[in-house]
C-alpha positions in Angstrom: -128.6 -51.1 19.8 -132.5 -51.4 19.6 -135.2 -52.5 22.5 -137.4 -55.1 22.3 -140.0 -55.1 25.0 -142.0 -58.2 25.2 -145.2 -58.2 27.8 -148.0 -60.8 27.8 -151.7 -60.3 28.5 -153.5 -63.6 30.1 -150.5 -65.7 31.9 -150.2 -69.6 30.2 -151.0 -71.3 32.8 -154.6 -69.2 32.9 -156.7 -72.0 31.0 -160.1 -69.3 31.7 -158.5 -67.1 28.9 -156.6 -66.6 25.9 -152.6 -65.6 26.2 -151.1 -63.1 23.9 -147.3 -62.2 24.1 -146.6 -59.0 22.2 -143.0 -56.6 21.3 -142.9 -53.3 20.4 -139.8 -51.3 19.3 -140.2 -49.1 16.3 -142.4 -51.9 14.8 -144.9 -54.1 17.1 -145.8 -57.8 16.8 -148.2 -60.1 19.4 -149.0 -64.0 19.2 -151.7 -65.1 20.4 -152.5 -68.5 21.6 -156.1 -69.7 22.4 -157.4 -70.9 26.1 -158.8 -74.3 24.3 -154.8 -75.0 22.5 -153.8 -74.9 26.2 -156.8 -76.3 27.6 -156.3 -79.4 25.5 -152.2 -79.4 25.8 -152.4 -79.1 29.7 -154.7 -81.9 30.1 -152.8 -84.1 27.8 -149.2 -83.5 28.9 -148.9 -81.4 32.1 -148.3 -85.3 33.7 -145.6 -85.8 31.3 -143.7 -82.4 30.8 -141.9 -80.9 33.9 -142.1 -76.8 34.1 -144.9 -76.8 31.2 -146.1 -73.4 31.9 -142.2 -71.9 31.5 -141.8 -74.3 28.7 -144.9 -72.7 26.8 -143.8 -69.4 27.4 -140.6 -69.7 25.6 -142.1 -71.0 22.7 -144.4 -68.0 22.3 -141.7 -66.0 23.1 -139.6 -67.7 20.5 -142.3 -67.1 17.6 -142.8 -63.7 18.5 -139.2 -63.4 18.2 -137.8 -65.2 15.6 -138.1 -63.0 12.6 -137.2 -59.9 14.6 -133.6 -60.8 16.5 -130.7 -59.9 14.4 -127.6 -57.8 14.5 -127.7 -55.5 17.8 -130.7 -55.9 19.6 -131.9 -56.1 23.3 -134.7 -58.2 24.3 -136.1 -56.8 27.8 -138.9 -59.5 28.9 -141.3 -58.4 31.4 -140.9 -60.8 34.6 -143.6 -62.7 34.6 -142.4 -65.4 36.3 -140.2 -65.1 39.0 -137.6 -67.1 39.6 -137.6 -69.1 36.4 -135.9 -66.1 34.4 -133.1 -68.4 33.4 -134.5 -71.4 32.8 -137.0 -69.4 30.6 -133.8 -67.9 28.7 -132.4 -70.9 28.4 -134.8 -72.6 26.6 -135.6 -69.2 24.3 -131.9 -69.9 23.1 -132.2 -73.0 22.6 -135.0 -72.8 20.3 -133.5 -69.5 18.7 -130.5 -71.4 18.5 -128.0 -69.0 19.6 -125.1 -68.8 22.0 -126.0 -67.2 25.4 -125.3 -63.5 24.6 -127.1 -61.3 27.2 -129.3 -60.0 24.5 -132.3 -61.0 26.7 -132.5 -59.6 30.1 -135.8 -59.5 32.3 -137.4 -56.7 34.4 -141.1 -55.2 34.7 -141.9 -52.9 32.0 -145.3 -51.7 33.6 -148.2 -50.5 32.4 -147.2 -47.4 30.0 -144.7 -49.6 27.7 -146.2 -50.0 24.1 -145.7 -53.4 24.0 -147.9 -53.9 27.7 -150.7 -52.2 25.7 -150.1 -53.9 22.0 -150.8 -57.1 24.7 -153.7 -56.2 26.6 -155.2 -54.4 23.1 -154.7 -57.7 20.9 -156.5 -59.6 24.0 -159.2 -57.8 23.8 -159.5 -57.7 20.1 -159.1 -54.3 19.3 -156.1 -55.2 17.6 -155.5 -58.7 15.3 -152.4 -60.9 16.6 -149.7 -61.4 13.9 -149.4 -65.3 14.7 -152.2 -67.5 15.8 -150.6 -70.1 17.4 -151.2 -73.6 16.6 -151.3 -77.2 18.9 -149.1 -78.0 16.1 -147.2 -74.8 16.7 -146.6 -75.6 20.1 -146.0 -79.5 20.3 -143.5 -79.2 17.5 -141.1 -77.7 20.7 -142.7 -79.2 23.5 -140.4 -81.5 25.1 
């Protein structure tokens, strides 16, 4: 079975700066999604959309994800939200469109993991994200 860890650099609801949510296993992949996107989203539907922020962060999560969850993998999410862990799964299932199968469980994976640095590197922009997210992107699964 192969580990995913996912950490993000620059929290959602952050509208200062940009957020990038980024894996790592044997591979490593990051989306990045710009502080004007939210800027603009927030403004325009934070009145209308109950738990935006979580709802955000499962839809990075779910195109950072998308192309790599098949067969026997585990997904370990750094908490980044407390409390909402569920809710947060939840909705990543939803949009993967899969059964709940404890393949995503959430803990902190600190500072050292690969996929904390892949983050905080692509934020600073060392390294280039994979995706750039869209206000397309992101509306398309805003509900």
């Amino acid at each position: 079975m192969t580990l995913i860890e996912v950490d993000q650099s620059g929290k959602v609801e952050d509208l200062r700066q940009d957020t990038i949510v980024a894996f790592s296993n044997d591979t490593f992949s990051s989306v990045h999604l710009d502080r004007r996107i939210k800027r603009e989203i927030f403004l325009r539907y934070r009145p209308h959309i109950r738990q935006i922020v979580q709802k955000m962060f499962s839809i990075c999560l779910f195109y950072l994800l998308e192309k790599h969850i098949e067969g026997k993998h585990t997904v370990v999410i750094c908490t980044e939200y407390p409390g909402w862990e569920a809710f947060i799964k939840r909705e990543l299932y939803l949009l993967l469109n899969r059964n709940d199968d404890d393949i995503v469980n959430f803990r902190s994976i600190g500072k050292k993991s690969r996929a904390h640095s892949i983050a905080l590197l692509t934020n600073r922009q060392v390294l280039k994200p994979t995706k750039q997210l869209t206000e397309k992107d992101i509306l398309k699964y805003l509900k």
